[in-house]
Every structure is written in structure tokens, then in C-alpha cells.
C-alpha positions in Angstrom: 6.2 14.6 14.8 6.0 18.0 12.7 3.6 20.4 13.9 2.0 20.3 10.3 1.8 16.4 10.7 0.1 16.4 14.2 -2.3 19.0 12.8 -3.6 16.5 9.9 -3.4 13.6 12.6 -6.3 15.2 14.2 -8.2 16.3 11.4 -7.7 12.5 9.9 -8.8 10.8 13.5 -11.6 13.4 13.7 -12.8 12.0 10.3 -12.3 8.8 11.0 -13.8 8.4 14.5 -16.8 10.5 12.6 -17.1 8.2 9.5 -17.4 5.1 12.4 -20.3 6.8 13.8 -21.9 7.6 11.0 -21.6 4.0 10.3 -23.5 2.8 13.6 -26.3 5.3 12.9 -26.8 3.8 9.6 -27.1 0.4 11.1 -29.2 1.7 14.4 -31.5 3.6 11.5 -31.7 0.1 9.7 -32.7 -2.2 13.1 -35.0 0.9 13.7 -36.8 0.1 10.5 -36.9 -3.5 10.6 -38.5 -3.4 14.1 -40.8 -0.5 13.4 -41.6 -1.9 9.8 -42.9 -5.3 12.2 -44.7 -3.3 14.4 -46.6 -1.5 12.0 -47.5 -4.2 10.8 -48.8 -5.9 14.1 -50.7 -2.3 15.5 -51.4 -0.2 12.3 -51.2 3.2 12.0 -50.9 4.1 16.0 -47.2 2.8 16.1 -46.4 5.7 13.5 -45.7 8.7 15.9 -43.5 6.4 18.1 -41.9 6.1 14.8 -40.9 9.3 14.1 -40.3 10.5 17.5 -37.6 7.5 17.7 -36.3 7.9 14.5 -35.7 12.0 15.2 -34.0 11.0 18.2 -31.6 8.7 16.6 -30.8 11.2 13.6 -30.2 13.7 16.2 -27.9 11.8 18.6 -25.7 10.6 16.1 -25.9 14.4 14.2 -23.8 15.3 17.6 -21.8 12.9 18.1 -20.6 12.9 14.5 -20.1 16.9 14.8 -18.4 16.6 18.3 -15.9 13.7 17.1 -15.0 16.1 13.6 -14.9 19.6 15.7 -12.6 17.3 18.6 -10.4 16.3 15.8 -9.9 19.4 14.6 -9.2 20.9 17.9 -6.8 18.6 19.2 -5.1 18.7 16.0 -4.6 22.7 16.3 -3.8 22.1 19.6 -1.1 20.0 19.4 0.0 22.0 16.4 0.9 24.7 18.4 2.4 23.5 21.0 4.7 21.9 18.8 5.6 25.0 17.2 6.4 26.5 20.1 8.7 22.7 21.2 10.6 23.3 17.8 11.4 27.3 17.8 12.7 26.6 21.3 14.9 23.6 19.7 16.1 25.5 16.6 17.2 29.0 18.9 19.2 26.5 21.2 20.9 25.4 17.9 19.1 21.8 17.5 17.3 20.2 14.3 14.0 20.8 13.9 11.3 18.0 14.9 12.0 14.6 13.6 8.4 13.7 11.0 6.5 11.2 12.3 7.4 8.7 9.9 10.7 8.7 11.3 10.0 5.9 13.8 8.6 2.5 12.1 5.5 2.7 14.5 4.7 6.6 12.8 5.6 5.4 9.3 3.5 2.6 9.0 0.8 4.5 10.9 1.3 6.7 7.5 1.3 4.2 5.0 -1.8 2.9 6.1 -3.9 5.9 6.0 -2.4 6.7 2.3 -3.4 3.1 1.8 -7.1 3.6 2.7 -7.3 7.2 1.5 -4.5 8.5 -0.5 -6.5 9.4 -3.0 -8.6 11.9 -1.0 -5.6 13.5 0.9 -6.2 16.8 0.2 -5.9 20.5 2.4 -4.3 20.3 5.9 -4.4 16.3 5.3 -1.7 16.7 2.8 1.1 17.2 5.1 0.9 13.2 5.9 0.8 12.6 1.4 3.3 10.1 0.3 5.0 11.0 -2.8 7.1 8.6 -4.4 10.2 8.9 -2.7 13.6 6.7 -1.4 14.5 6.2 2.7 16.9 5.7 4.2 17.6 5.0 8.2 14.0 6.2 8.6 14.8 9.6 6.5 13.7 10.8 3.1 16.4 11.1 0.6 16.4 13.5 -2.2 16.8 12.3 -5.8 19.7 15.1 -6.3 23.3 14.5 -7.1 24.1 16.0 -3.0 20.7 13.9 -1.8 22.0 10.5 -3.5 26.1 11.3 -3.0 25.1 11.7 1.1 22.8 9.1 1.8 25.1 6.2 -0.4 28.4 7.3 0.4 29.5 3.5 -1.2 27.2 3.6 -4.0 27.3 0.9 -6.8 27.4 0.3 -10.3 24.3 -2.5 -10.1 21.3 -1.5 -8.0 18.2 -3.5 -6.7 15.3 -1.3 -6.1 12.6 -3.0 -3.7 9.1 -1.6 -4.0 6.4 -3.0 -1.1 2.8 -3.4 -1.1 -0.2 -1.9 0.4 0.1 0.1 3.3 3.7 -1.2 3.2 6.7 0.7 3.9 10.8 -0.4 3.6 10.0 -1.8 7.6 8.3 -4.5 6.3 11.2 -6.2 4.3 13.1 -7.3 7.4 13.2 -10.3 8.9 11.8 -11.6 11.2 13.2 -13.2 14.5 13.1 -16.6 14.0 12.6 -16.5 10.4 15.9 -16.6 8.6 19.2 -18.8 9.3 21.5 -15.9 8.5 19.7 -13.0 9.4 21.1 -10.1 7.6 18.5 -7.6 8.4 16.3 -8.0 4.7 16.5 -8.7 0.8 18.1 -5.8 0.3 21.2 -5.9 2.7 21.6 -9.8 2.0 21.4 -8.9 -1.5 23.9 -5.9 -1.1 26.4 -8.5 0.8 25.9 -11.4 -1.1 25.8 -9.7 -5.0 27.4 -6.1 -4.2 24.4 -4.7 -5.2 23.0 -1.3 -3.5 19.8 -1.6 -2.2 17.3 1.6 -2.8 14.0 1.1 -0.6 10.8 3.1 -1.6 7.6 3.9 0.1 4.7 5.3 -2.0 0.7 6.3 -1.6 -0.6 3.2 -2.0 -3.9 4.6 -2.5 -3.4 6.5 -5.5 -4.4 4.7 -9.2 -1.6 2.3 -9.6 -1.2 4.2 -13.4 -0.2 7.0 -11.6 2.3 5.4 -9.2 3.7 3.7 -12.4 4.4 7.2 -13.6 5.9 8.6 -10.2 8.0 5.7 -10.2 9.1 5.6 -13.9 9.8 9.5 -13.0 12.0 8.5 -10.0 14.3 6.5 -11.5 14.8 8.9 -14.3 16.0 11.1 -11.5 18.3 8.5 -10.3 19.9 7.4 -13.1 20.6 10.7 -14.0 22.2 11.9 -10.7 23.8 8.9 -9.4 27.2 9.2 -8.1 28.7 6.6 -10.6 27.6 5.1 -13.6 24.5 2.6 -13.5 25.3 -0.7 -14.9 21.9 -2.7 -14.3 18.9 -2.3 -12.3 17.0 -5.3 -10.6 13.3 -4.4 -9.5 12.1 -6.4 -6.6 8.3 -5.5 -5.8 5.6 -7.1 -2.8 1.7 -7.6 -4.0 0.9 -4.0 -5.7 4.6 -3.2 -6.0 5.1 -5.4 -8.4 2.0 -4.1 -10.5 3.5 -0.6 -10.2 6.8 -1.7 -11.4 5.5 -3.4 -14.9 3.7 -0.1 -14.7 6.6 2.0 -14.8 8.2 -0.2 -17.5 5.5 0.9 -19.5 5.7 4.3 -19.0 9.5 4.5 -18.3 12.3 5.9 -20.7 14.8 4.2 -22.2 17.5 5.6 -20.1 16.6 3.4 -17.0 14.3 1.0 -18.4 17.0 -0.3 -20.9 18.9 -0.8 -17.9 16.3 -3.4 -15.9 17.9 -7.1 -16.0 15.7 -8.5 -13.7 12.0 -7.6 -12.2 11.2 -10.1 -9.3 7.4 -9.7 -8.0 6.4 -11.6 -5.1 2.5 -12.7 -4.9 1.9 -10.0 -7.4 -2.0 -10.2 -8.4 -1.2 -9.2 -12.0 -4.8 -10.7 -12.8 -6.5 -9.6 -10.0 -7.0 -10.4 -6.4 -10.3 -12.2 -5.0 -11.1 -10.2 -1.8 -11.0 -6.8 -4.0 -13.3 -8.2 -6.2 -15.8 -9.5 -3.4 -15.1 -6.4 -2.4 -16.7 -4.7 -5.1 -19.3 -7.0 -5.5 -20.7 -6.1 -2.2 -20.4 -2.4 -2.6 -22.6 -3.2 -6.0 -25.2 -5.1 -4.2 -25.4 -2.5 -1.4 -25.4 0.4 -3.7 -28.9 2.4 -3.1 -29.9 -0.1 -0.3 -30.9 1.5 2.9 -30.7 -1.4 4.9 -27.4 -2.1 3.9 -26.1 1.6 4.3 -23.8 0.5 7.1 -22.1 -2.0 4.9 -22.0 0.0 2.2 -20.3 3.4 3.2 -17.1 1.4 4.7 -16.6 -0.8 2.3 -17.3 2.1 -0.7 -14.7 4.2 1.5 -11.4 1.6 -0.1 -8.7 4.0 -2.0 -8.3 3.6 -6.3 -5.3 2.0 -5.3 -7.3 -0.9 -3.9 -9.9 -1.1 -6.1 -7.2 -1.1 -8.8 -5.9 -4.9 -7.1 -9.0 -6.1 -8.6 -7.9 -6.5 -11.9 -4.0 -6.4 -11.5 -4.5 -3.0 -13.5 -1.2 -1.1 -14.4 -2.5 1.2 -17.2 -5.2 3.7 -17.7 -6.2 1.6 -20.3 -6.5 -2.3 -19.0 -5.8 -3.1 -22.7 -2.6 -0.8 -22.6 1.2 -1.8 -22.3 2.2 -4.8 -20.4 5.0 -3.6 -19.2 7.7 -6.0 -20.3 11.0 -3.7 -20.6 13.6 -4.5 -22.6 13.4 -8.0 -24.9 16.8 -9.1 -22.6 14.8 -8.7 -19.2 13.6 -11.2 -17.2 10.7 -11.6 -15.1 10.6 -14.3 -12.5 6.5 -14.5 -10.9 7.1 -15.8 -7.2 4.0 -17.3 -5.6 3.1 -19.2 -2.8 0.7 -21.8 -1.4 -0.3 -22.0 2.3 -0.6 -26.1 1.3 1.7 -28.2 0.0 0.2 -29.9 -3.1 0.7 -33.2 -2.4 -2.0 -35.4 -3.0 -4.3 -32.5 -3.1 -6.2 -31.2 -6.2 -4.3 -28.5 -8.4 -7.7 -26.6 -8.6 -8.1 -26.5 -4.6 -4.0 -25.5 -4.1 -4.2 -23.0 -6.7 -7.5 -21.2 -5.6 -6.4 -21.1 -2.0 -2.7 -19.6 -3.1 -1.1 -17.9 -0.1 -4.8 -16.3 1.2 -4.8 -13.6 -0.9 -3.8 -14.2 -4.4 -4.1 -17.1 -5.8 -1.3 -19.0 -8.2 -2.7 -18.7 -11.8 -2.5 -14.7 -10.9 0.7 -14.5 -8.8 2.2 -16.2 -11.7 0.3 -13.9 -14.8 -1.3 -17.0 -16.6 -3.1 -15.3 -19.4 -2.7 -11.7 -18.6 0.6 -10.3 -19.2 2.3 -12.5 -21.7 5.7 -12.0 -20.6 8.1 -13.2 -23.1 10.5 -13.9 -20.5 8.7 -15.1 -17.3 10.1 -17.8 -15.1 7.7 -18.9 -12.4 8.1 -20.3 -8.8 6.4 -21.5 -6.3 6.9 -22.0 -2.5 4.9 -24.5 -0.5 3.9 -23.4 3.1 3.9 -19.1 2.9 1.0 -16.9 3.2 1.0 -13.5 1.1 2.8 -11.5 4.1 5.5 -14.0 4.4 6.8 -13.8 0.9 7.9 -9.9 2.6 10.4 -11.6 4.7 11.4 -15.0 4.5 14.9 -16.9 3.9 13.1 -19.5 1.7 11.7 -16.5 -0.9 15.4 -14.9 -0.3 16.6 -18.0 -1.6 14.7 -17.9 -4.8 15.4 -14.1 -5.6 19.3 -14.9 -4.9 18.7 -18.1 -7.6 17.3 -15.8 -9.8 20.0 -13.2 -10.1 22.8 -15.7 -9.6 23.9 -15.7 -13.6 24.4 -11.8 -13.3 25.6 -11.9 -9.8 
């Protein structure tokens, strides 16, 4: 861990650890007032400086606790700041690298992605230095989008690419299989892909919390970069995303150039919820119904806390105008809409199989069914798989190597 990144680790777990107890003392404040709304009722007026000597207490209490956990953030954060600076001018003078960042190990870099899934979009001062920009890895490493950065981290790079684009609070972890999972493990989509199609697979992490417009951009940006400084001539691009990737990648397409987008054969997005996903919108709903309600304080404040890249899942937005771009690409592209259903249908009702989906999104979004429009959409299905499974399984592999069999 940088010292820089163990500094905003503290300030982020003060702020955390304070927005919890802020939380309690809402919901201690509203069992205060239901029991003191009762006995006012039973006893009159006499219960009322009880009241407020009860209610001070509380409001004080927490007051403390909130400003101890901040201030203890903060400090342990310095803290650890410095004695990390010290650690890493020791290592550079004896002539070793600098610290590794904490996303170097999976553990750290999922740690990562799920705070910029919560709060990316509120990332800001000292919390910056744990921001995710839109950005390729490699073996755990950021890679530069330069002609050196791309030459050194794909010595054996290829003329056909697959880019693979994960979901919330995902990171390029999260594509491999699981033990157990696959018959021929070769590690995830992108390596069997790479063996099986000699295609180079490019892995991206992003801020998942940010607008999914503006990831659209950062991506469409990205590529640009690639295309232009990749060590040999790009033949084809294949664009594989999970859940939100795959909203940021017809995104992208809308806001992309022709230079790369021209280039896109094949977009693959797996339990995309290109019109929306349920929970989001329950989601919302609650926030709504809580809104201005004291009693409900408690369940407001967390749930009002979710990033604009959650509250963007919703709707299956991918422009700043829902009426904007689809994001189709080129008229020769083709778009296969992978879904799956924790049931097999069976004898089971279409409405029950499709509502249920894979938990999280159900078919008729997964599959864009009078949203986007595509004029090339091929849609599957897979019986059995929850949302997280579609990540990492050889039965979706086996789909995705289907679909790009004719350009294989």
C-alpha cells in the first residue's frame, strides 16, 4: 500500500464507521420518540422534561462518538501515512521499487472497487488517491495507454482484441473461474478466448460509481488511445461486458469515434439490465417514501448514500439523455444479450421464470425487449445461473465462444 492510499483508507473508514453511527442515532432518536410520544400520552405533560433530558443525552453521545470515529480515521490514516513514507525512502535508497498500491493484491483491489462502487462519485480531496479512472491491468498492475505502456505489457500483441469490461464493484479478479466450475479451466474468458480464437484479451477496471454517461465517455476515450498506439494494426474488436459493463459499453458506442467503433464485430453483455434492474428501483422507491420522514431517518440516510452509478442501473441508462443514442455501432456489429434463469422453465409460467431472471435482472431486460432496438441482437438464455455466475462459468464461456465462432 502507497502512503497516499493508506492515508485515504483512514479518512474513508473514519467516514464510514461515522456514517454507521450516525445511522444508529437516527434509529435510537426514532424508538426515543415512539416511546416518549406513548408516554405522553399515558402521563401528560410531566413526562416532558424526561424527554428532553433523554433526548440531549442521546444527541450528545452519538455527537462524540461520530466525532471520535472521523478524528480516529483521520489519525490513523496520517499515521500510517508516515510511517510508510519513511518504509518506502528506506526501499528506494537501498535501490528497491517503491511500495506496491494496494490494489496490487486481489484482496486490496476489490477492497477498491467497492468503495468507488458505493461512492465514486463523492471521491474527492485526500480520498482521491483510491479514484478509479478508466484504465487496463495487467498481473495486478496498471498499464499505460502509450505506445511503451502497451508494447511492454503485450509483448505478443494481436491483430483482433476482446476487451472484457465487469460490473459493479467488479474488478478483472472476478472473471476467473472458479474451482469446480469449469471442465478446462484456463484461468477466465479472456485467456480461453486468447487460446482458443488468438485473440488478446485487454481487462479494465473502472469507478463504478460514477454516471454510467461518463464512464461511456472514459471508455470510448480509452480505446481511442489504444487503437491509436497499439503495437500492430487492429483488425477487430469484440466487447465483452458483466451487468453495468455492458451498459457502459453501448455507452461508449455512442459516444465513440469511428476509428475504434467501426472496428467492434461483436459486443457480448452478460445479464446486462439494459431496461433497468428491480432492486435499484425498490431502491429508490424507499429512499422516496423516506424522504423528510423522521422516523425513517435511519433507513433513509443509507439507502440515499448509493453512488450515480447505481442509481443509474435503474433504468439501464447509458446517456445523459435517456432518449439519446442507443449505442448500436456499426450496421455489421452484432449484439448477442446473454441472460440467465435461476429455474429452468419447464412446466413453469413464462411470467414467473422471467420475473425471477438470475436474482437480479430479470430476462425481458437482460435481453433489451423494448428498449434498445438493436438491429442485430441475438439472445440467449441459460437455465440454472444466478447474475454472479454468468462472471465465471464454462456454460456462458460456451455461449460467448458460439458467438464469435464465424469470425474466429
Amino acid at each position: 500500500m502507497r502512503p497516499n492510499e493508506a492515508r485515504a483508507v483512514g479518512v474513508v473508514a473514519g467516514d464510514a464507521a461515522a456514517h454507521v453511527a450516525t445511522i444508529l442515532r437516527d434509529a435510537h432518536t426514532a424508538l426515543n420518540a415512539a416511546a416518549f410520544n406513548r408516554t405522553e400520552r399515558l402521563v401528560g405533560a410531566p413526562a416532558r422534561p424526561l424527554r428532553l433530558v433523554v433526548e440531549g443525552l442521546t444527541a450528545g453521545t452519538y455527537a462524540a462518538l461520530r466525532g471520535g470515529l472521523w478524528a480516529g480515521g483521520r489519525m490513523a490514516g496520517w499515521g500510517a501515512r508516515q510511517r510508510l513514507l519513511t518504509i518506502e525512502q528506506r526501499r528506494v535508497q537501498e535501490g528497491f521499487e517503491p511500495l506496491a498500491s494496494i490494489s496490487a493484491s486481489p484482496r486490496g483491489n476489490q477492497f477498491v472497487a467497492a468503495i468507488n462502487g458505493w461512492a465514486g462519485d463523492r471521491l474527492d480531496g485526500v480520498r482521491l488517491a483510491l479514484h478509479l479512472d478508466m484504465r487496463l491491468r495487467v498481473g495486478g498492475r496498471d498499464v499505460e495507454a502509450t505506445a511503451e505502456g502497451l508494447q511492454a505489457a503485450y509483448p505478443q500483441a494481436q491483430s483482433d482484441l476482446v476487451v472484457l469490461l465487469p460490473g459493479l464493484m467488479e474488478t478483472e479478479d472476478s472473471w476467473r473461474f472458479r474451482p469446480g466450475r469449469a471442465s478446462n479451466v484456463r484461468g477466465d474468458y479472456g485467456a480461453a478466448l486468447a487460446a482458443d480464437t488468438g485473440r488478446t484479451a485487454l481487462y479494465l477496471i473502472y469507478n463504478t460509481g460514477r454516471p454510467v454517461p461518463d464512464s461511456g465517455r472514459a471508455l470510448a476515450q480509452l480505446l481511442d488511445q489504444v487503437i491509436e498506439h497499439w503495437p500492430v494494426p487492429v483488425r477487430s474488436l469484440v466487447l465483452i461486458g458483466h451487468s453495468m459493463g455492458g451498459l457502459i459499453i453501448h455507452s461508449a458506442l455512442a459516444a465513440g469515434k469511428p476509428t475504434w467503433v467501426d472496428l467492434v464485430t461483436t459486443t457480448i453483455t452478460l445479464g446486462t439490465p439494459h431496461s433497468g434492474a428491480p432492486l435499484e428501483r425498490l431502491a429508490d422507491r424507499v429512499e422516496r417514501a423516506a424522504t423528510g420522514r423522521p422516523a425513517l431517518a435511519w433507513i433513509h440516510r443509507p439507502v440515499a448514500s448509493r453512488s450515480a452509478g447505481i442509481r443509474d442501473l435503474g433504468s439501464g441508462r447509458i446517456a445523459d439523455d435517456l432518449d439519446g443514442a442507443i449505442g448500436e455501432g456499426s450496421s455489421t456489429c452484432a449484439h448477442h444479450l446473454v441472460t440467465a434463469t435461476l429455474i429452468a422453465r419447464g412446466g413453469r409460467g413464462r411470467g414467473v421464470v422471467d420475473a425471477i431472471g438470475d436474482l437480479i435482472v430479470p430476462v425481458e431486460s437482460a435481453h433489451a425487449q423494448g428498449r434498445l432496438h438493436l438491429t442485430r441482437a441475438i439472445r440467449h438464455e441459460i437455465a440454472g445461473l444466478t447474475h454472479p455466475d454468468l462472471l465465471n462459468h464454462q456454460a456462458v464461456y460456451a455461449v460467448i465462444r458460439q458467438a464469435l465462432a464465424p469470425i474466429a
